[in-house]
PQR file of N, CA, C, O and H, with PARSE charges and radii, in Angstrom:
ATOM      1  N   UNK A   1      -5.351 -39.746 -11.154 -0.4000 1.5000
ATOM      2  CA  UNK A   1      -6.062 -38.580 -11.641 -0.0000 2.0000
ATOM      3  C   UNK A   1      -5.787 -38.424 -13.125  0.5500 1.7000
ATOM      4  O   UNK A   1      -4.612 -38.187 -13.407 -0.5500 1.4000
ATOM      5  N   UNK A   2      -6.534 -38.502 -13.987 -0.4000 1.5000
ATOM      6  CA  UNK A   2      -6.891 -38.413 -15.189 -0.0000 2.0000
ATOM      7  C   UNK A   2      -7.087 -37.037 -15.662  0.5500 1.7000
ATOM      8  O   UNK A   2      -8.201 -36.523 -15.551 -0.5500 1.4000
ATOM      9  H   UNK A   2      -7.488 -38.695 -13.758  0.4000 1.0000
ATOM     10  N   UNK A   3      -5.979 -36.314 -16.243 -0.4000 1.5000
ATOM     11  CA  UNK A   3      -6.065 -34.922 -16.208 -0.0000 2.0000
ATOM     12  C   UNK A   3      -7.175 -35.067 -18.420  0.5500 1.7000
ATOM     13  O   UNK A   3      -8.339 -34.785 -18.702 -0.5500 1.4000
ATOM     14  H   UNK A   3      -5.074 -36.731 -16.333  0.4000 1.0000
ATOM     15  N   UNK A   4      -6.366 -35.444 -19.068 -0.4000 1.5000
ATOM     16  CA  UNK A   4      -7.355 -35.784 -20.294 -0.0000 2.0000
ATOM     17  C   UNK A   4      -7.534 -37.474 -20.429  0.5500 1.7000
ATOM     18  O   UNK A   4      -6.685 -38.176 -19.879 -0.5500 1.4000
ATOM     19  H   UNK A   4      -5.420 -35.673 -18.839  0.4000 1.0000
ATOM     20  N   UNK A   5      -8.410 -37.973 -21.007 -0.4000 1.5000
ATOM     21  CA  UNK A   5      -9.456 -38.815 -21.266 -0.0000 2.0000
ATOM     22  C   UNK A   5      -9.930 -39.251 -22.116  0.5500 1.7000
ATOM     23  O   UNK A   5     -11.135 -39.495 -22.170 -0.5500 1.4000
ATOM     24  H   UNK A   5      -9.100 -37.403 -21.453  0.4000 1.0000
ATOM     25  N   UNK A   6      -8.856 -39.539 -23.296 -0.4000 1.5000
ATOM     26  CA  UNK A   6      -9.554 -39.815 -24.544 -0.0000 2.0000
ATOM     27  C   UNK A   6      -9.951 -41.041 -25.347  0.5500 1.7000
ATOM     28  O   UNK A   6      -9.768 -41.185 -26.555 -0.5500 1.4000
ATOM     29  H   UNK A   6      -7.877 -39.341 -23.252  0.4000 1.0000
ATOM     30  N   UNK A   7     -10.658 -42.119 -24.312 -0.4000 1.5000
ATOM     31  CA  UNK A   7     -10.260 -43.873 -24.150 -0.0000 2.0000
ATOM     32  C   UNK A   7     -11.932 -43.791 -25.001  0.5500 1.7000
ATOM     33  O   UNK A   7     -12.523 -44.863 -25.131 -0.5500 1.4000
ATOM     34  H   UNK A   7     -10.807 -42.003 -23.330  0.4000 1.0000
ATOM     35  N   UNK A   8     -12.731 -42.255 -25.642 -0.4000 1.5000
ATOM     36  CA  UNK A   8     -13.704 -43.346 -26.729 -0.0000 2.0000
ATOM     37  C   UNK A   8     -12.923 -43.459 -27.872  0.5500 1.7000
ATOM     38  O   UNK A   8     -12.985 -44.356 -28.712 -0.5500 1.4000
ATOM     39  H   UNK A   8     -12.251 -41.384 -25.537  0.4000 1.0000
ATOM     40  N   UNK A   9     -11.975 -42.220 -27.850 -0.4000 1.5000
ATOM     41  CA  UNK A   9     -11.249 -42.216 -29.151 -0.0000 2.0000
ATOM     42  C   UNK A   9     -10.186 -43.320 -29.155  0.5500 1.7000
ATOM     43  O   UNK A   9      -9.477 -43.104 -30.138 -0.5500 1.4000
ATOM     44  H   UNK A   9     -11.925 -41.490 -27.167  0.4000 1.0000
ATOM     45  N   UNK A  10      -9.855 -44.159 -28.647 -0.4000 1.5000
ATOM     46  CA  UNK A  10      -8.905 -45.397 -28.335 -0.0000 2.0000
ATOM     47  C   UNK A  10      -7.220 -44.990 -27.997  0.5500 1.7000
ATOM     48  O   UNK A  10      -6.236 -45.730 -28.018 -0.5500 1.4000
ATOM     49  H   UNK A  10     -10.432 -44.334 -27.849  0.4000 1.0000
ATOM     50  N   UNK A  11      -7.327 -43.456 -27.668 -0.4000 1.5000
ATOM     51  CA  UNK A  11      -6.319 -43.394 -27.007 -0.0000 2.0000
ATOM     52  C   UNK A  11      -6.490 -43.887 -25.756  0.5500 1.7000
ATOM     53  O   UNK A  11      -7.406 -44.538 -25.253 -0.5500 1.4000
ATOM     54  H   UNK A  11      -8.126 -42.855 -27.651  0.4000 1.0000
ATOM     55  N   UNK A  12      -4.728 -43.181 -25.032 -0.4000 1.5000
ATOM     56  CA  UNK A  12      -4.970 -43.905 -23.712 -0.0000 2.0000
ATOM     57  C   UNK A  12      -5.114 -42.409 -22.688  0.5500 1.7000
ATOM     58  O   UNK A  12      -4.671 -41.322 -23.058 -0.5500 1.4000
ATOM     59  H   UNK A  12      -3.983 -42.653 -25.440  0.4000 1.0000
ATOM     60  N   UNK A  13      -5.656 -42.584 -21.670 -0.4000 1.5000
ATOM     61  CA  UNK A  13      -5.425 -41.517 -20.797 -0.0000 2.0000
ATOM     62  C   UNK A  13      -3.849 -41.090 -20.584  0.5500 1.7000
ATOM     63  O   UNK A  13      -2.846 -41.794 -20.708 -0.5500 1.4000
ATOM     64  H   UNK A  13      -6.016 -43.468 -21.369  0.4000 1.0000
ATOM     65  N   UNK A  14      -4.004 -39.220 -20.098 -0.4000 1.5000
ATOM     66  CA  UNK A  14      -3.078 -38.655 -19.939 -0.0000 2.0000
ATOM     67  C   UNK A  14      -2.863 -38.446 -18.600  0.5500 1.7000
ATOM     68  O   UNK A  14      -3.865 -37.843 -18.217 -0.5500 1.4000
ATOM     69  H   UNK A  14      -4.818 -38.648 -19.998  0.4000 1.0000
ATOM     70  N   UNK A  15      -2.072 -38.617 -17.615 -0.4000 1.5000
ATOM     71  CA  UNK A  15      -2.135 -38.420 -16.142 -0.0000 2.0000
ATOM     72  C   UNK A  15      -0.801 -37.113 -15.907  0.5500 1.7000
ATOM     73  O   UNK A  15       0.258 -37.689 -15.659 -0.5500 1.4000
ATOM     74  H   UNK A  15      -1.258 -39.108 -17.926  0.4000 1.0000
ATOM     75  N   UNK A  16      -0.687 -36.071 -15.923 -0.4000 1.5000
ATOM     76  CA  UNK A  16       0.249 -35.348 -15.558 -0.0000 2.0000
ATOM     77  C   UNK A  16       1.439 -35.613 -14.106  0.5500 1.7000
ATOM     78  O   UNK A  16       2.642 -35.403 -13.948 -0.5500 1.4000
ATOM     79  H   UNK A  16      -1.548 -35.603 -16.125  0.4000 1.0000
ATOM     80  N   UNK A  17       0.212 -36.235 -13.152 -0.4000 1.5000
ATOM     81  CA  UNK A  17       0.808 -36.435 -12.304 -0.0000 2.0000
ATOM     82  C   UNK A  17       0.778 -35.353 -11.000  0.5500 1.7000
ATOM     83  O   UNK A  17       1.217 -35.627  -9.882 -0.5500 1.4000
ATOM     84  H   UNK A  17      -0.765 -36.405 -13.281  0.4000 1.0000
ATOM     85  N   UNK A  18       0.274 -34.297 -11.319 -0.4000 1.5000
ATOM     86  CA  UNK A  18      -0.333 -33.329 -10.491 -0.0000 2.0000
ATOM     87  C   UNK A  18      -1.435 -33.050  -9.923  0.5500 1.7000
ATOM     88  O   UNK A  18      -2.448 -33.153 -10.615 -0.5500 1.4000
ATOM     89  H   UNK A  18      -0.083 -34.075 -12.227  0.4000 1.0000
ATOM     90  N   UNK A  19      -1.553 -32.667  -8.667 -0.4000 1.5000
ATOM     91  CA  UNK A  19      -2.531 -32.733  -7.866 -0.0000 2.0000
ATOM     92  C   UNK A  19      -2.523 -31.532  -7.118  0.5500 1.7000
ATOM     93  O   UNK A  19      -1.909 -31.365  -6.065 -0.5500 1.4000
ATOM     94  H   UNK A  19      -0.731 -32.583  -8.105  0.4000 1.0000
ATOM     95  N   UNK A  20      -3.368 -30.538  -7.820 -0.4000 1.5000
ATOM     96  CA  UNK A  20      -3.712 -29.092  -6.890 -0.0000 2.0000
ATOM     97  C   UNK A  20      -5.092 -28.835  -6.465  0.5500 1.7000
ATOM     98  O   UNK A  20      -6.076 -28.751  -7.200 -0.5500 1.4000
ATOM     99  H   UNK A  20      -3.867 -30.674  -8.676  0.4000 1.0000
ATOM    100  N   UNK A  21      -5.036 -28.694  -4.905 -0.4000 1.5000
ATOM    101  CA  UNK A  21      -6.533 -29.349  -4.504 -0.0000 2.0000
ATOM    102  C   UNK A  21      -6.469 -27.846  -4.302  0.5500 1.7000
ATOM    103  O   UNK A  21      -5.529 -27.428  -3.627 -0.5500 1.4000
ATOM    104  H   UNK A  21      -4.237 -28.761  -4.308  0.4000 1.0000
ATOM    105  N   UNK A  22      -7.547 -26.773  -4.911 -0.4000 1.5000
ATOM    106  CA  UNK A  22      -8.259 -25.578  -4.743 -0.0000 2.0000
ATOM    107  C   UNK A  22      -8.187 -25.368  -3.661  0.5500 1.7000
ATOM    108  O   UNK A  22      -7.287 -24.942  -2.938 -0.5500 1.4000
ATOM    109  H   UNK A  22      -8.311 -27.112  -5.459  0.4000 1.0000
ATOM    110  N   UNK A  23      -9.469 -25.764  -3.466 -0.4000 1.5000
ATOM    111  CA  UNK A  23      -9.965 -25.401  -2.216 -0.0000 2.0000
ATOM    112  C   UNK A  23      -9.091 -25.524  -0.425  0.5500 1.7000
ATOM    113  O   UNK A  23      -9.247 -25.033   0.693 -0.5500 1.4000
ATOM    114  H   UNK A  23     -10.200 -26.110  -4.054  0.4000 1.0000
ATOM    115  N   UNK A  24      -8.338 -26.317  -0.988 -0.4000 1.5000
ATOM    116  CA  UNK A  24      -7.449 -26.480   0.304 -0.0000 2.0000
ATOM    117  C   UNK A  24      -6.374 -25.082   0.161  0.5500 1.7000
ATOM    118  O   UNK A  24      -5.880 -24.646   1.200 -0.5500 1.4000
ATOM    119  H   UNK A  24      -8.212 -26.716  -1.897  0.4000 1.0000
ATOM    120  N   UNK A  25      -6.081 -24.487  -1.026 -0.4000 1.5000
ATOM    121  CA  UNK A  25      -5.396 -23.554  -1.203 -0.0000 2.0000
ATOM    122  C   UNK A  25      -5.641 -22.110  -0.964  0.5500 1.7000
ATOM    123  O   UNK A  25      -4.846 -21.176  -0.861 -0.5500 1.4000
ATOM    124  H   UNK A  25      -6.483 -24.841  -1.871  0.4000 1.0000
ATOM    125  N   UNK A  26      -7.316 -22.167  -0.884 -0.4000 1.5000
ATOM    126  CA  UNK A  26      -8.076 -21.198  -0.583 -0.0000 2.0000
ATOM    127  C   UNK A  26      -8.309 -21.006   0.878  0.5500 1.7000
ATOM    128  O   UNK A  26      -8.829 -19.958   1.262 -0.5500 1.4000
ATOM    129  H   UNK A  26      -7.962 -22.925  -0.967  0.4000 1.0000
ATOM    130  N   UNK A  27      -8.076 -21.637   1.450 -0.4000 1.5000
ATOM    131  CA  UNK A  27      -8.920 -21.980   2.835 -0.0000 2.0000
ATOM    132  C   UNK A  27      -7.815 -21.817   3.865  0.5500 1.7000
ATOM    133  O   UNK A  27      -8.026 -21.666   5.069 -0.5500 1.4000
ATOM    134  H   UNK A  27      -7.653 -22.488   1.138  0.4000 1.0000
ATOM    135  N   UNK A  28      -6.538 -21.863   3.254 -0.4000 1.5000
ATOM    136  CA  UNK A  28      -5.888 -20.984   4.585 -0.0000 2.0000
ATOM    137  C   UNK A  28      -5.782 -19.356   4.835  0.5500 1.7000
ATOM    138  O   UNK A  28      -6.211 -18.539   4.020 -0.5500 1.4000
ATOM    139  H   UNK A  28      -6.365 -21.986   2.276  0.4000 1.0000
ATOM    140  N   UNK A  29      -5.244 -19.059   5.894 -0.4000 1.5000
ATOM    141  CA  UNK A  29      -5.365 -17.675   6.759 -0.0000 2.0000
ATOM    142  C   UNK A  29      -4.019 -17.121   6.107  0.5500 1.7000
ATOM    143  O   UNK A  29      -3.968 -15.907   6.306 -0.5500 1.4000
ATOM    144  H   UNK A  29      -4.895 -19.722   6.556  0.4000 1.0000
ATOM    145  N   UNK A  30      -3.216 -17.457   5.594 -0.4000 1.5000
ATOM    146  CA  UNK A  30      -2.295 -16.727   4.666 -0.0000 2.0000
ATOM    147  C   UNK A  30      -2.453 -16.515   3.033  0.5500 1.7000
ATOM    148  O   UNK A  30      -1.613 -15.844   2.433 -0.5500 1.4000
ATOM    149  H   UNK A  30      -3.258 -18.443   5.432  0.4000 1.0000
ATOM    150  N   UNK A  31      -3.489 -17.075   2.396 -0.4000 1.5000
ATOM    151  CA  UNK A  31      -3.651 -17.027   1.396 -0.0000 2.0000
ATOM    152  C   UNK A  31      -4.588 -15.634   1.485  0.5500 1.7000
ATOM    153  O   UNK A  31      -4.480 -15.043   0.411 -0.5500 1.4000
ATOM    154  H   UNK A  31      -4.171 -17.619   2.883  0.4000 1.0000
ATOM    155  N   UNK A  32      -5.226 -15.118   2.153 -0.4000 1.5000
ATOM    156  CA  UNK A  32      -5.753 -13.671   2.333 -0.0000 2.0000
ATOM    157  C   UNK A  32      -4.928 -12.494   2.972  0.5500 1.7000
ATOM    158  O   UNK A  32      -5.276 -11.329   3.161 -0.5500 1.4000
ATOM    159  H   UNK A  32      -5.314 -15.599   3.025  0.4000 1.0000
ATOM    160  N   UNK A  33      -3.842 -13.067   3.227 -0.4000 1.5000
ATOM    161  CA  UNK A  33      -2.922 -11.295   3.734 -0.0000 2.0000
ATOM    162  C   UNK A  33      -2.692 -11.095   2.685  0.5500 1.7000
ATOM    163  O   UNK A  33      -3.612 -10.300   2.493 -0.5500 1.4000
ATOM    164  H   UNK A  33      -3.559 -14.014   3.074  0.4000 1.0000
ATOM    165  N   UNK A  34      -2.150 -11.153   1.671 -0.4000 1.5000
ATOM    166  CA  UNK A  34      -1.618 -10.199   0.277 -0.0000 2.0000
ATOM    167  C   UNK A  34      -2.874  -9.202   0.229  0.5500 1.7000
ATOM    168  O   UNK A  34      -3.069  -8.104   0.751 -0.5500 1.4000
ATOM    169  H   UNK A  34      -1.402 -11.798   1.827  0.4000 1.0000
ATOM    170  N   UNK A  35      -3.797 -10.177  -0.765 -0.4000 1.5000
ATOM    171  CA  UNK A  35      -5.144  -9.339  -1.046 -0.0000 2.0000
ATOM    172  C   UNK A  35      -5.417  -8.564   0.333  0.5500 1.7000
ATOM    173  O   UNK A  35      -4.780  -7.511   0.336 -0.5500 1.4000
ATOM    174  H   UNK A  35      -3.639 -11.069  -1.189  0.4000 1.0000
ATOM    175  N   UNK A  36      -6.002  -8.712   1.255 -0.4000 1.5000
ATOM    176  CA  UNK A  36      -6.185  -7.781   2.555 -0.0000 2.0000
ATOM    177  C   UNK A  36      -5.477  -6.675   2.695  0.5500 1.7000
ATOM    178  O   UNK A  36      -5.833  -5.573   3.114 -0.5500 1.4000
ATOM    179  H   UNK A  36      -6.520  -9.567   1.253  0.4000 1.0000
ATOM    180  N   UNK A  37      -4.133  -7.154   2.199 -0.4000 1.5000
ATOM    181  CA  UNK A  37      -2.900  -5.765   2.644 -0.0000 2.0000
ATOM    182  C   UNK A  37      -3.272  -4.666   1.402  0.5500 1.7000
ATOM    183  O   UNK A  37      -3.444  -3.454   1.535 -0.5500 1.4000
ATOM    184  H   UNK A  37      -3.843  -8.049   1.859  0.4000 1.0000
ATOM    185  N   UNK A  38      -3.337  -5.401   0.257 -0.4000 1.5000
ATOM    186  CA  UNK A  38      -3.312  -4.203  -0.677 -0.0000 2.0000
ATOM    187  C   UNK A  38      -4.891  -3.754  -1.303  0.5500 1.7000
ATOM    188  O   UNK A  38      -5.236  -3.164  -2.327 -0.5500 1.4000
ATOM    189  H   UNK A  38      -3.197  -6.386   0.149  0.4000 1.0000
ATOM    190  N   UNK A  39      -5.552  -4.276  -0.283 -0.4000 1.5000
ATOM    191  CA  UNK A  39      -7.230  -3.522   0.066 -0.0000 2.0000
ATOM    192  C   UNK A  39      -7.154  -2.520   0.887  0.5500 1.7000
ATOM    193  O   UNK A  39      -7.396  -1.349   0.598 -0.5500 1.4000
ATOM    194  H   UNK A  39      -5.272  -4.755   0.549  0.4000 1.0000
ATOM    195  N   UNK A  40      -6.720  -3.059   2.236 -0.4000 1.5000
ATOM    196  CA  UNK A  40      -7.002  -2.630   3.433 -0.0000 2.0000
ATOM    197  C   UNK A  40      -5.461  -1.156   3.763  0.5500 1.7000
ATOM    198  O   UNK A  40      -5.631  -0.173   4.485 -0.5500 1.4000
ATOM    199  H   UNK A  40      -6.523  -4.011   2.471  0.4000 1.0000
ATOM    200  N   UNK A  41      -4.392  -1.417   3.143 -0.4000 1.5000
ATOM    201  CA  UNK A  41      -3.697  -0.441   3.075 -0.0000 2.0000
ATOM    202  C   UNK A  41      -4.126   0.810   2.218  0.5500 1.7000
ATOM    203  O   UNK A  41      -4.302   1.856   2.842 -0.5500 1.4000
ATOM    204  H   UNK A  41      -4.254  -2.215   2.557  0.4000 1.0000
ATOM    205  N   UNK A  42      -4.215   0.812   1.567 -0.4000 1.5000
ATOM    206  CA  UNK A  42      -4.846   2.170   0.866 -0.0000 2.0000
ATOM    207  C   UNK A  42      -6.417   2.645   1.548  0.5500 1.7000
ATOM    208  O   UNK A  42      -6.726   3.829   1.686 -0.5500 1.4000
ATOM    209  H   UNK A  42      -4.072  -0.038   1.060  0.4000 1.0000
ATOM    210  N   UNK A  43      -7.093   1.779   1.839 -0.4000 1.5000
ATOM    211  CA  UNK A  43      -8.412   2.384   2.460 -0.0000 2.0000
ATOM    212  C   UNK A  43      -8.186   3.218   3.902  0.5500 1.7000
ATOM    213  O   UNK A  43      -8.707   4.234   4.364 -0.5500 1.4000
ATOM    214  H   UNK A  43      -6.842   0.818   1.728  0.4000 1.0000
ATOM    215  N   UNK A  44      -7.145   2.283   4.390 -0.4000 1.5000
ATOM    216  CA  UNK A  44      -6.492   3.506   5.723 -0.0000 2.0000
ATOM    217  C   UNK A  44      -5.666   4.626   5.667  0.5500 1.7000
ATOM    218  O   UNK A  44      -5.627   5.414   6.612 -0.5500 1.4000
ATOM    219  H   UNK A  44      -6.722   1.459   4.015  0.4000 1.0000
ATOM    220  N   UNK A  45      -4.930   4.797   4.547 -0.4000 1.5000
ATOM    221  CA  UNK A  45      -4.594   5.738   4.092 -0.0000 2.0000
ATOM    222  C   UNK A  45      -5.225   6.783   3.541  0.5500 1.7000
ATOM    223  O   UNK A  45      -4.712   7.902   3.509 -0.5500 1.4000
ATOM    224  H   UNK A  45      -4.962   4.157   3.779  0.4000 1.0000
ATOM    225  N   UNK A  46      -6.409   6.511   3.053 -0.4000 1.5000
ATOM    226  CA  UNK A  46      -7.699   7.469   2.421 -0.0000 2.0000
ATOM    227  C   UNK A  46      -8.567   7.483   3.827  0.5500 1.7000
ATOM    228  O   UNK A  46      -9.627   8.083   3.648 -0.5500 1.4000
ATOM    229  H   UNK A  46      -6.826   5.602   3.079  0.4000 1.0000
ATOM    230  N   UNK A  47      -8.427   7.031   5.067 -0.4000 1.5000
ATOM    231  CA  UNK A  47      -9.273   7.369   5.987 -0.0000 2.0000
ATOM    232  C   UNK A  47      -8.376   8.783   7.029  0.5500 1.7000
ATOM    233  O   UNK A  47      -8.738   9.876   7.464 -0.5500 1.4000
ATOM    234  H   UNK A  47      -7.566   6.543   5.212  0.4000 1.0000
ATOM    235  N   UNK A  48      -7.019   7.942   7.075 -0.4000 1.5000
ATOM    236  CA  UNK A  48      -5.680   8.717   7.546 -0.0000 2.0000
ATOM    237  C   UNK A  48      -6.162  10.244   6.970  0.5500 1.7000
ATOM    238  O   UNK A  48      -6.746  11.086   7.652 -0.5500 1.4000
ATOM    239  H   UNK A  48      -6.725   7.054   6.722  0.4000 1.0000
ATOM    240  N   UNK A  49      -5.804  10.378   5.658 -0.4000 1.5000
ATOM    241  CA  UNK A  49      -5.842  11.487   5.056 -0.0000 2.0000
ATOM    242  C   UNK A  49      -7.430  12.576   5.333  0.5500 1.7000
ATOM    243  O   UNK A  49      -7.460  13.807   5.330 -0.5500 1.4000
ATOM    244  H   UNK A  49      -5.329   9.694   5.104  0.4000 1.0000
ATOM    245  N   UNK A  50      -8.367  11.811   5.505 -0.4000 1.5000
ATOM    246  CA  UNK A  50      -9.852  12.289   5.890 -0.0000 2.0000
ATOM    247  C   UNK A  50      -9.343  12.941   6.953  0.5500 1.7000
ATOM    248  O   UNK A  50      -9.206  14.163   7.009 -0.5500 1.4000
ATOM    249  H   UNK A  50      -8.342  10.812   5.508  0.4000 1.0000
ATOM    250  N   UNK A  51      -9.088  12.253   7.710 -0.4000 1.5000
ATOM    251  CA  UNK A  51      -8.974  12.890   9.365 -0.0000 2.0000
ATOM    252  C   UNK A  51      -7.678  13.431   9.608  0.5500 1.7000
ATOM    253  O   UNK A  51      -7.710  13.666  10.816 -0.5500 1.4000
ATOM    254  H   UNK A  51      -9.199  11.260   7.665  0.4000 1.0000
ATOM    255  N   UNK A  52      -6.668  13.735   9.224 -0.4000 1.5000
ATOM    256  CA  UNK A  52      -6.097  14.970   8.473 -0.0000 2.0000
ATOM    257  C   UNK A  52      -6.678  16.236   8.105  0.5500 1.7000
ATOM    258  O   UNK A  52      -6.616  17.365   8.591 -0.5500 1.4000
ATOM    259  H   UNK A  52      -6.642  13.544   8.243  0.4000 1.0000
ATOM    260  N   UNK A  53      -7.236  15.752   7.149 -0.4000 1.5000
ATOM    261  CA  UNK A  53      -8.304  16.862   6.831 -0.0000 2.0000
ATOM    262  C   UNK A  53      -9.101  17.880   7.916  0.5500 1.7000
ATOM    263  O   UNK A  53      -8.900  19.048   8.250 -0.5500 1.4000
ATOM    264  H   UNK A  53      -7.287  14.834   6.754  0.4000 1.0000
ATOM    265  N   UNK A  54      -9.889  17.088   8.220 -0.4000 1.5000
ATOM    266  CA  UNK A  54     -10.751  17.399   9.135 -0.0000 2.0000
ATOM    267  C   UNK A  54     -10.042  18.073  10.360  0.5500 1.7000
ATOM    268  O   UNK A  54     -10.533  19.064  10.899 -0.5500 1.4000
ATOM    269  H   UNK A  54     -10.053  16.139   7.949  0.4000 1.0000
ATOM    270  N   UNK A  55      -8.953  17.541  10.751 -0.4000 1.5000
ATOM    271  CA  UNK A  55      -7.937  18.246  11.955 -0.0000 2.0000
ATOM    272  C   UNK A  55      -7.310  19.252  11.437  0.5500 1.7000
ATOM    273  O   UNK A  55      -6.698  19.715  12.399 -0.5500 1.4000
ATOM    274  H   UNK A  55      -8.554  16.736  10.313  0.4000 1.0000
ATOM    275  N   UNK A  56      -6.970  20.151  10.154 -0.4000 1.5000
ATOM    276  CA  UNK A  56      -6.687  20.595   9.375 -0.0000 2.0000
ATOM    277  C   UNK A  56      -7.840  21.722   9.861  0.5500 1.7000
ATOM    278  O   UNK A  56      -7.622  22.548  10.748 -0.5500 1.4000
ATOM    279  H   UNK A  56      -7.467  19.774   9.372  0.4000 1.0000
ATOM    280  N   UNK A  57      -9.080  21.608   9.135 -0.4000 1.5000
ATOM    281  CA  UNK A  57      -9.871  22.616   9.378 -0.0000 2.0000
ATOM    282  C   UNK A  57     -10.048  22.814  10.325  0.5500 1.7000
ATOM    283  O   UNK A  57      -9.675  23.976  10.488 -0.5500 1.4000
ATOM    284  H   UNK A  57      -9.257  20.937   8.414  0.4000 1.0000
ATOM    285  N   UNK A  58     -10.612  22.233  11.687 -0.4000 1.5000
ATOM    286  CA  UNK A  58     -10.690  22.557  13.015 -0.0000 2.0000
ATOM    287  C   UNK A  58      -9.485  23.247  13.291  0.5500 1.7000
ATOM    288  O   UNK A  58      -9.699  24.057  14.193 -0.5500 1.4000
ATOM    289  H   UNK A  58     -10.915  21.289  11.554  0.4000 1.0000
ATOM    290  N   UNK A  59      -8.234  23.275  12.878 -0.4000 1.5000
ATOM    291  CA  UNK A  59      -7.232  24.419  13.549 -0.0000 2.0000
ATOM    292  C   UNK A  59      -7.253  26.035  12.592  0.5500 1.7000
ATOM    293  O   UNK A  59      -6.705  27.079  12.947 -0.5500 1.4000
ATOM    294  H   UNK A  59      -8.061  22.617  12.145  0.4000 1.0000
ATOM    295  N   UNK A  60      -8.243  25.753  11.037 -0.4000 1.5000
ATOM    296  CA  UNK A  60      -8.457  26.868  10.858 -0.0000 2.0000
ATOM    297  C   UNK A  60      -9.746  27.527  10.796  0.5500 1.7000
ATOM    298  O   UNK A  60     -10.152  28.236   9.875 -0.5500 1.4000
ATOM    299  H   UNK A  60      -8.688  24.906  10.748  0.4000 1.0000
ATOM    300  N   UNK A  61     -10.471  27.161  12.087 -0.4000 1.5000
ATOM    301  CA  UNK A  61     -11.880  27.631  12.031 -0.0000 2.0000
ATOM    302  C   UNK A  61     -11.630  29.082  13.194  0.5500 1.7000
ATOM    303  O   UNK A  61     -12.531  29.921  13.216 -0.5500 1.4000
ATOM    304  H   UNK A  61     -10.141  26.586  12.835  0.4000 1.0000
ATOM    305  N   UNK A  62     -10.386  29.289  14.113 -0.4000 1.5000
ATOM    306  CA  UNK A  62     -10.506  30.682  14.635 -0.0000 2.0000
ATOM    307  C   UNK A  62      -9.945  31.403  13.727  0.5500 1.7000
ATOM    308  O   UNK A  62     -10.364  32.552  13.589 -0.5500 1.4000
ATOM    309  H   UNK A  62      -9.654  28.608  14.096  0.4000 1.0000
ATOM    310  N   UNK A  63      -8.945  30.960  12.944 -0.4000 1.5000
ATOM    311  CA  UNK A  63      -8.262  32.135  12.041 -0.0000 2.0000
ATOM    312  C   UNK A  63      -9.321  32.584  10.773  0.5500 1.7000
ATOM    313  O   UNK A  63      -9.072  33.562  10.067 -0.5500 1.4000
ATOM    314  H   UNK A  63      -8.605  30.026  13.057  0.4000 1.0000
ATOM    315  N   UNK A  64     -10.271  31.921  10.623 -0.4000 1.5000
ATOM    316  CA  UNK A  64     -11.658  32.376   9.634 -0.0000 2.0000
ATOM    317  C   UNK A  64     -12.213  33.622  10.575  0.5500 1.7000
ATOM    318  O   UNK A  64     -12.403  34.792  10.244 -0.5500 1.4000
ATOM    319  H   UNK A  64     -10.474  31.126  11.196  0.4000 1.0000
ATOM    320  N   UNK A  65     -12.380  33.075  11.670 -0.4000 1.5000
ATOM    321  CA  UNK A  65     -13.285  33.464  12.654 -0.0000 2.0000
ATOM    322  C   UNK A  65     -12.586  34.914  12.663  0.5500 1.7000
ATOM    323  O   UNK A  65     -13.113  35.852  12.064 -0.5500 1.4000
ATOM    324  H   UNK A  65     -12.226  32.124  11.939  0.4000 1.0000
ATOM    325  N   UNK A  66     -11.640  35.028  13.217 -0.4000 1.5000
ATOM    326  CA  UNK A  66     -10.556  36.468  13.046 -0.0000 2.0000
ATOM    327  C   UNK A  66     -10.583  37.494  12.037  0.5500 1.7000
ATOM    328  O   UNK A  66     -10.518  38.720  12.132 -0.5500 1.4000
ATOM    329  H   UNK A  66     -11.212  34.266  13.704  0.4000 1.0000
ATOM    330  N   UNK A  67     -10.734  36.434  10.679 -0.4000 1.5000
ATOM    331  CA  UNK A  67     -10.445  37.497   9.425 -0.0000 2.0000
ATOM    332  C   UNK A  67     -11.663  37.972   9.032  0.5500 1.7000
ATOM    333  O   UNK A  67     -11.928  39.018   8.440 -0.5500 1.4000
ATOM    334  H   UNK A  67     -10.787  35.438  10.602  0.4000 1.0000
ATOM    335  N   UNK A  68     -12.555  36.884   9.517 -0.4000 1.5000
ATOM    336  CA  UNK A  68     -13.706  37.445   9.139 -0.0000 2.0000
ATOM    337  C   UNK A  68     -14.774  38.921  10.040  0.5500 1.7000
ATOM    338  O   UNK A  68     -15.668  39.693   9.693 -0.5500 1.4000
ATOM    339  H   UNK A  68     -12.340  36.035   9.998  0.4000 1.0000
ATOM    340  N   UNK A  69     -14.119  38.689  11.087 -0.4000 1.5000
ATOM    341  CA  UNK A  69     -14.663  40.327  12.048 -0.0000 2.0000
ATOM    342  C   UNK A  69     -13.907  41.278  11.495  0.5500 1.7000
ATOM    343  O   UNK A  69     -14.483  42.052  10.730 -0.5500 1.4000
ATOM    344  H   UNK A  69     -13.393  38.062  11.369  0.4000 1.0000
ATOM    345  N   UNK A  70     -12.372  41.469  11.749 -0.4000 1.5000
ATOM    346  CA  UNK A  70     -11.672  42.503  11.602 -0.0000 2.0000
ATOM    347  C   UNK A  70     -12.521  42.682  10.115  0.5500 1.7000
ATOM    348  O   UNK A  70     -12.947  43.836  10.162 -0.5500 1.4000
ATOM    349  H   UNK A  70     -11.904  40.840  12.370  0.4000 1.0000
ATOM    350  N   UNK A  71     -12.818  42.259   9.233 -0.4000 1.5000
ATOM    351  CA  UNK A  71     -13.019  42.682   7.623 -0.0000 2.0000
ATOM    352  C   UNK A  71     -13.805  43.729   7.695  0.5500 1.7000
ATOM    353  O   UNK A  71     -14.161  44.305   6.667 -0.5500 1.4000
ATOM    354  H   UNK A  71     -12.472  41.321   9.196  0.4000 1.0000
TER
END
């Protein structure tokens, strides 16, 4: 593998000697948990917190309900 190439200029090729095949690096099932975790952790945490929310108000929809007759 011929990393530079400079044989019009009458040098000689440079070979580093390294070989990092991409796509083979891409293509496994652990090379996507990092990224996934620090996607997919905060989006459940912002869904967590929604429905929080929402359980939140449903326990104060009689005490509205209350303050708002007696008024």
């Amino acid at each position: 593998m011929a990393a530079f190439d400079d044989s019009a200029s009458g040098g000689g090729g440079v070979d580093f000697g390294m070989g990092i095949d991409v796509l083979a690096m891409l293509g496994g099932p652990f090379t996507w948990i990092v990224p996934g975790a620090a996607v997919g952790v905060p989006g459940l945490l912002v869904i967590l917190f929604v429905a929080l929310q929402a359980l939140g108000v449903l326990t104060w929809i009689p005490a509205v309900r209350r303050l708002r007759d007696d008024g």
